[in-house]
N, C-alpha and C positions, 0 to 999 in steps of 0.2 A: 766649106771651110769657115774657119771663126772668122770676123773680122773683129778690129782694135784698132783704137785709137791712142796716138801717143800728142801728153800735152809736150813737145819739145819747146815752147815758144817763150811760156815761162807766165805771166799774170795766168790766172783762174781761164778756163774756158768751159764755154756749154756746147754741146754736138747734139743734133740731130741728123736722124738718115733717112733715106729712103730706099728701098728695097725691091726686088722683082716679086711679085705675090699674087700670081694668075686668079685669076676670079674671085679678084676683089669687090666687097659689095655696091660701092660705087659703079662697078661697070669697066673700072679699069684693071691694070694689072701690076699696079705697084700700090705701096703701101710705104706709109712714113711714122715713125717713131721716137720721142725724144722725152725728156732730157738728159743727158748726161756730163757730170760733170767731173771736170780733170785740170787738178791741181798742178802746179809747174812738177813736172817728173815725171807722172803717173799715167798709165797705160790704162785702159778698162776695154775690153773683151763687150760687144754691142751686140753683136744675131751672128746665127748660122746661114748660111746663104752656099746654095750650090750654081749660082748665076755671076758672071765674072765682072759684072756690073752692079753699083750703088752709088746713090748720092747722100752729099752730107753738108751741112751747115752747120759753120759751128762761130762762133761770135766769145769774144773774151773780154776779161773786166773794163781793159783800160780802155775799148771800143774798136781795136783789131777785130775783122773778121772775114772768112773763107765763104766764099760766095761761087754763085754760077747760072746757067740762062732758064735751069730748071724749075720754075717758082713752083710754089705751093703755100698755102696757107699752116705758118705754124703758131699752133695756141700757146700761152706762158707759161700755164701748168703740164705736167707731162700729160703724156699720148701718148696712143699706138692708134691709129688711124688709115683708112684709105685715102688714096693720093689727092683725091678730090674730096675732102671731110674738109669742112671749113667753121668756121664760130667768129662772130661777131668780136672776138676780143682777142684776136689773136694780128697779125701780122704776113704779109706776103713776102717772104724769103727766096732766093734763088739759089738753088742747091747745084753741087759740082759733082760733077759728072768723076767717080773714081774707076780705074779697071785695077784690078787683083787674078790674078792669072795663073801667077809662080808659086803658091803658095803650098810648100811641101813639109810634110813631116813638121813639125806635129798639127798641121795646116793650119795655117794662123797667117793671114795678112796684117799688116798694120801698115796705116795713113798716120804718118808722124806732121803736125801741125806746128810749123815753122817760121 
């Protein structure tokens, strides 16, 4: 299924996610990806994912942000990384745990950020 994210919240937001991604070169089996960003309104389409779990972090202008117990190191400039990929200039995040389950015809989840 596609996953998307919706900015419902309204100031500017950025998202990153994490992913299930078996034989990751790390050693582990998730992988993490970011930046994107979503203007008050705007939905944006992230990965395909056929695993009914992902995590996400996503932090907005005015200093709202969606967090969770899952850390990871995420860098400021974009990535696509494995879950254990780290850099000196980046920051330890805890990302939240989503499930996407239901998602039918024209399969599309969406985590609307509220």
């Amino acid at each position: 299924m596609w996953l998307q994210y919706h900015n419902g919240y309204g100031p500017r937001i950025w998202v990153a996610v994490g992913y299930y991604s078996p034989g990751c070169e790390d050693g582990s089996n998730w992988a993490k990806k970011g930046w994107w960003r979503l203007d008050a309104g705007e939905t944006k389409t992230v990965l395909w994912t056929t695993n009914t779990y992902s995590t996400f972090y996503a932090e907005a202008e005015d200093g709202a942000f969606w967090a969770g117990p899952y850390v990871t190191d995420l860098p400021f400039p974009a990535f696509d990384w494995c879950w254990f990929t780290a850099t000196n200039n980046g920051e330890d995040a805890g990302m939240r745990l989503v499930s996407v389950s239901n998602a039918w015809f024209p399969w599309v989840g969406t985590i609307n950020l509220v």
